[in-house]
N, C-alpha and C positions, 0 to 999 in steps of 0.2 A: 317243850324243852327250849329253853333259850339259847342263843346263836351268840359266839363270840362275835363282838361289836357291840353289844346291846350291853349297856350299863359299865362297868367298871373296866370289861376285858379290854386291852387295846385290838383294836379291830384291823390293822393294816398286818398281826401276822398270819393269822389263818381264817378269814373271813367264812370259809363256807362248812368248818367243822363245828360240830355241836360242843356246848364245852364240856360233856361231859366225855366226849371222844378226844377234844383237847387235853385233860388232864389223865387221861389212860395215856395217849404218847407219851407225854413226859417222865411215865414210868415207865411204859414198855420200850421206847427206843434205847435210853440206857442199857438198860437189860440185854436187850437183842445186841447192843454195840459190842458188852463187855463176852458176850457168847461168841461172836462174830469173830473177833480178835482172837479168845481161848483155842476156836478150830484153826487160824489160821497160824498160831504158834506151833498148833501139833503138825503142819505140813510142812517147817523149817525144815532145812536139812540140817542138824548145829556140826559144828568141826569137833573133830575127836582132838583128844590131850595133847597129839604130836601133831595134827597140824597146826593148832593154836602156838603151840612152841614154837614151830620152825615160820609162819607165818610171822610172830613178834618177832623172831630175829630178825627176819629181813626187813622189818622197819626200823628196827632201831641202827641196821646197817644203811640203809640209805640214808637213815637221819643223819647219823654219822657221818656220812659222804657230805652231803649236800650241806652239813653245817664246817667240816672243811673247807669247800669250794668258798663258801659264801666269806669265811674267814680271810682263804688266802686272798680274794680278790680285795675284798679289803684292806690288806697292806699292802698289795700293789697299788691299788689307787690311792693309797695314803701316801706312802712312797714317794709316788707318781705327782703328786701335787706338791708336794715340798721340793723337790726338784724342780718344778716349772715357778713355783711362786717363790724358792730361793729362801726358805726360809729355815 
């Protein structure tokens, strides 16, 4: 059985795998990843309907806030420069 490095394979990625065990990874780690992933969805905890609700509230209320502040400060320092540069 030939040894990746020998002829076409590039030999710096797995130098001591047969290629015929080369080319079974490429299929089976997919596979095992997309498995992998599937059990670790089933152990989410996901948020029921009413948390999801009251959770979006509350960001859209701090957005709110924080895009206030960020406003006012804004024409304060707008203000605040036309007064010092008189203009």
């Amino acid at each position: 059985m030939s040894r990746i490095g020998s002829g076409s394979d590039p030999p710096f990625l797995f130098p001591n795998l047969p290629v015929k065990s080369f080319h079974m990874e490429l299929v089976t780690k997919p596979i095992q990843f997309v498995k992998d992933v599937y059990l670790e969805f089933k152990k989410v905890r996901w948020p029921t309907r009413q948390e999801t609700i009251r959770l979006t509230a509350y960001v859209i209320g701090v957005s709110l806030v924080v895009g206030l502040l960020v406003s006012g400060m804004d024409v304060v320092f707008k203000e605040g420069l036309t007064i010092v540069l008189g203009k």
